[in-house]
C-alpha positions as CSV (number, residue, x, y, z in Angstrom):
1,X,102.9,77.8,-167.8
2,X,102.5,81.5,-169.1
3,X,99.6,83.0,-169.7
4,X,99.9,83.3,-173.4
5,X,100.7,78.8,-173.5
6,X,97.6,78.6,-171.1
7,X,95.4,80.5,-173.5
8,X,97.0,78.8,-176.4
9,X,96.2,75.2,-174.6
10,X,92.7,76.1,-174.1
11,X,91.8,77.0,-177.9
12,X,93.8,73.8,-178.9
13,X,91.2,72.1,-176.9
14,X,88.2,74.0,-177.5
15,X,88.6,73.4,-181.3
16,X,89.5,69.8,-180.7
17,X,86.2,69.5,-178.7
18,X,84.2,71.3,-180.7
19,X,85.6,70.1,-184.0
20,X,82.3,68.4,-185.1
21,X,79.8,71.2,-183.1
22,X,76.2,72.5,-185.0
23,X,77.5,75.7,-186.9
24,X,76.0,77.9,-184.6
25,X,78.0,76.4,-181.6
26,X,81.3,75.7,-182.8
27,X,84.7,77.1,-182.5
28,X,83.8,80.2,-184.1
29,X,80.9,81.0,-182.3
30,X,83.3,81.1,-179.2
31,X,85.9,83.1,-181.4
32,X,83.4,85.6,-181.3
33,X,82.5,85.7,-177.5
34,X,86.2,85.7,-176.8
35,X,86.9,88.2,-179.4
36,X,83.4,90.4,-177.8
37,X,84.5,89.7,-174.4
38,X,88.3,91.8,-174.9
39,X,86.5,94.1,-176.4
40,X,83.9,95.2,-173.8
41,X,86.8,93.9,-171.1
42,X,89.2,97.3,-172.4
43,X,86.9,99.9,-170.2
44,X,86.5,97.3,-167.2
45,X,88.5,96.8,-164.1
46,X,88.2,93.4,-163.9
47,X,90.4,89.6,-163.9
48,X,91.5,89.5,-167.6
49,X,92.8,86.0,-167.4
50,X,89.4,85.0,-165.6
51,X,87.6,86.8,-168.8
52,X,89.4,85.3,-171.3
53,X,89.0,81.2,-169.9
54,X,85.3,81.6,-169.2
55,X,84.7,82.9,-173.2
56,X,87.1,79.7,-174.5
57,X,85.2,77.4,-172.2
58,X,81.3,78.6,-171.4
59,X,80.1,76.3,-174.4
60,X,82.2,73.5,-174.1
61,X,79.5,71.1,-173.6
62,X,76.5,73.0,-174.3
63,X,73.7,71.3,-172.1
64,X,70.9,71.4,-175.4
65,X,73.2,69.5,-177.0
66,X,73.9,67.1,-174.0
67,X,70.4,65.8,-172.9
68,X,70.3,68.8,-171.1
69,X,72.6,68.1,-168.5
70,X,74.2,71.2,-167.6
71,X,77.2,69.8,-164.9
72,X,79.1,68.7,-168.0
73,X,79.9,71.8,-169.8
74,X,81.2,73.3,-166.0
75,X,83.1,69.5,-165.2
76,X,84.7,69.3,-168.2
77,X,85.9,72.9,-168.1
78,X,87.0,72.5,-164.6
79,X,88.6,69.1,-164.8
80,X,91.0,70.9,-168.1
81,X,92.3,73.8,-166.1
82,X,93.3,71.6,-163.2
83,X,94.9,69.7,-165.6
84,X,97.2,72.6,-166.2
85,X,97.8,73.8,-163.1
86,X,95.7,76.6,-162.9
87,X,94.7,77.9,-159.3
88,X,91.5,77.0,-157.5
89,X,90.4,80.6,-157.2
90,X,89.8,81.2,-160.9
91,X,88.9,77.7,-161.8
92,X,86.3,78.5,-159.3
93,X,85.4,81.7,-161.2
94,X,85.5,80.2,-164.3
95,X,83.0,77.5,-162.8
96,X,80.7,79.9,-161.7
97,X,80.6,81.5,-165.0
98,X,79.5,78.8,-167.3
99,X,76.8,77.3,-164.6
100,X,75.1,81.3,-164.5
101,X,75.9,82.6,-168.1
102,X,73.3,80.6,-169.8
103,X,69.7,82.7,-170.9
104,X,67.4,79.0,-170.8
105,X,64.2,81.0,-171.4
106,X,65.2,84.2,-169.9
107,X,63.2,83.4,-166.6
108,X,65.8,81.9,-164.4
109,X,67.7,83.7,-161.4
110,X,71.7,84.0,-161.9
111,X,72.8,82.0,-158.5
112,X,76.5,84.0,-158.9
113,X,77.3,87.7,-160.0
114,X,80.6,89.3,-161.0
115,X,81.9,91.5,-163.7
116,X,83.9,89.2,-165.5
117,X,80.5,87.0,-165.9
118,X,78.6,90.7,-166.9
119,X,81.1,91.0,-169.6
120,X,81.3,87.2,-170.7
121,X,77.3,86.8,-170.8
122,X,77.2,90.2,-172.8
123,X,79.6,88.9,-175.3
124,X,77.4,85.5,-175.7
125,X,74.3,87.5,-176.1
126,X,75.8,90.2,-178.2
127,X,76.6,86.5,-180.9
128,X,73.0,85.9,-180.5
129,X,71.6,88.9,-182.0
130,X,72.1,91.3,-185.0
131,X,73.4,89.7,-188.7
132,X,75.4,86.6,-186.6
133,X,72.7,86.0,-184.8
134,X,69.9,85.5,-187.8
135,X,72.6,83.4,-189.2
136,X,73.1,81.0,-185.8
137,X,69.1,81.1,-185.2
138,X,68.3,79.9,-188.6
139,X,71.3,77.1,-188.6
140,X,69.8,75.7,-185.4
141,X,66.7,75.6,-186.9
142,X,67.8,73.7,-190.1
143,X,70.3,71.3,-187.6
144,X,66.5,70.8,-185.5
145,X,64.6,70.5,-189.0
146,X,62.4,73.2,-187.6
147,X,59.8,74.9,-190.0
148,X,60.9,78.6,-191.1
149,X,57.7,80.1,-189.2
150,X,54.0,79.2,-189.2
151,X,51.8,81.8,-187.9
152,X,49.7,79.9,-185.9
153,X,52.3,78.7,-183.6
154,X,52.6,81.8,-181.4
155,X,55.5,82.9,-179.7
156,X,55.5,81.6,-175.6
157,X,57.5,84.1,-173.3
158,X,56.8,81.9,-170.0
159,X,58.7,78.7,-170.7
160,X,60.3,77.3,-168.0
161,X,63.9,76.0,-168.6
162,X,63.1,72.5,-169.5
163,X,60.0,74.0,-172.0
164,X,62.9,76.3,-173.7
165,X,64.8,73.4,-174.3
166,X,62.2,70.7,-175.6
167,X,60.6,73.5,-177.2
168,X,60.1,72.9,-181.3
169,X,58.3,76.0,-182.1
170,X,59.4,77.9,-185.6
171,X,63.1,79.4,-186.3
172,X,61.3,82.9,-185.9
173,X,59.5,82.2,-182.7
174,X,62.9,82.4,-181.0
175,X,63.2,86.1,-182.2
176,X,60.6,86.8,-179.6
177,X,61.3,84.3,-177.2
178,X,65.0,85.2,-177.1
179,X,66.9,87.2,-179.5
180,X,64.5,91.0,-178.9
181,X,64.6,90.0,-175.4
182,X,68.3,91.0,-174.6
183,X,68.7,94.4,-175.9
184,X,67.3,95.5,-172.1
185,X,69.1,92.4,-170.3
186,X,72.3,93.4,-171.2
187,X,74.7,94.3,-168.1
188,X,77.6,96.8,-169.5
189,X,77.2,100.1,-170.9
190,X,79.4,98.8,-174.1
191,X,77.5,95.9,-174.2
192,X,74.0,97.9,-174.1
193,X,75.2,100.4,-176.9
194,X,76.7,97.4,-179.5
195,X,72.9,95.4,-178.5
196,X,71.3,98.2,-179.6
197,X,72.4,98.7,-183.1
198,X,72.2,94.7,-183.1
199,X,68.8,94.2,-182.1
200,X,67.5,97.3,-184.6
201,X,69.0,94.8,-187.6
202,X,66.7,92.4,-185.7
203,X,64.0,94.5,-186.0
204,X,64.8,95.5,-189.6
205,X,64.7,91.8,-190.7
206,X,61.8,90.6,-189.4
207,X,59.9,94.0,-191.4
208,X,61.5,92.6,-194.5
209,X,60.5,88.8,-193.3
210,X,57.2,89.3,-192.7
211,X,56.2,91.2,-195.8
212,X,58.0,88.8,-198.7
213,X,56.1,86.1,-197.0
214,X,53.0,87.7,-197.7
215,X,54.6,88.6,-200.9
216,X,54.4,92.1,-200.5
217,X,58.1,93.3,-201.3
């Protein structure tokens, strides 16, 4: 199998997969990251093919959406590239990608580093913030029936994991809890500058938020 058919087999089964996926999680969302990933991958010396696989596959069973089991996601992924052959090394890599690419509250340690999983996790960050990202935050909200905001639930920035996960704070708490928290966790220069402009629209839309809900604009 050629590259090219091995890539082509893993979006046939990505979109198979993730055919019924919340809105913010589906195929498209991992058009993005893959998209995001070549992209910020141009400037890099690093395992293409390894790249490209870990984008298609690093939300393949997302773990919020699983009972938060996270050996799924990484099983499943692993058990469809042996499937087609593909050699232990990157299936490995690809492994080790989708167990450490995950944010989960921002507080956890990554057990694994490379640049393919800097460039892969920038990509999935970079789809978490700016005018995709208010769009996926809000859509998770409405899939969780979550209220819009309240002001006196205030924002927590010391969940653990499993508190990130249960959590059913507002849509906007997870602007602080998350989305303004990646701008500075960012690992590539490419990825730092495109977070940037992202996270000002961030920063833009909350102004706007914040004063029609008091009715002042």
């Amino acid at each position: 199998m050629t590259s090219e058919q091995l890539i082509n087999a893993t979006v046939t089964y990505v979109k198979q997969t993730l055919s019924v996926a919340e809105g913010g999680h589906d195929w498209w969302h991992i058009y993005r990251v893959w998209q995001l990933s070549e992209k910020i991958a141009i400037s890099e010396n690093v395992d293409k093919k390894v790249i490209v696989l870990a984008a298609l596959l690093h939300d393949i069973a997302d773990a919020k959406f699983n009972n938060g089991d996270d050996s799924i996601g990484p099983k499943l992924a692993a058990d469809f590239l042996k499937s087609n052959h593909v050699e232990k090394s990157v299936i490995n890599h690809v492994v080790a990608i989708i167990n450490n690419i995950s944010f989960a509250g921002g507080n956890q340690v990554r057990e694994f580093s490379s640049p393919e999983l800097d460039i892969v996790q920038d990509a999935d960050r970079l789809d978490a913030l700016g005018a995709i990202g208010i769009a996926r935050t809000f859509n998770y909200g409405g899939f969780k029936n979550r209220e819009m905001y309240n002001p006196a639930v205030k924002p927590n920035l010391n969940m653990t994991k499993e508190e990130y996960r249960k959590s059913t704070a507002p849509t906007i708490n997870h602007f602080y809890e998350k989305l303004l928290l990646l701008k500075d966790r960012m690992n590539t220069e490419t990825g730092k500058r495109m977070a940037a402009e992202r996270h000002r629209f961030l920063e833009l839309y909350l102004e706007q938020f914040y004063a029609e809900w008091e009715g002042e604009r």
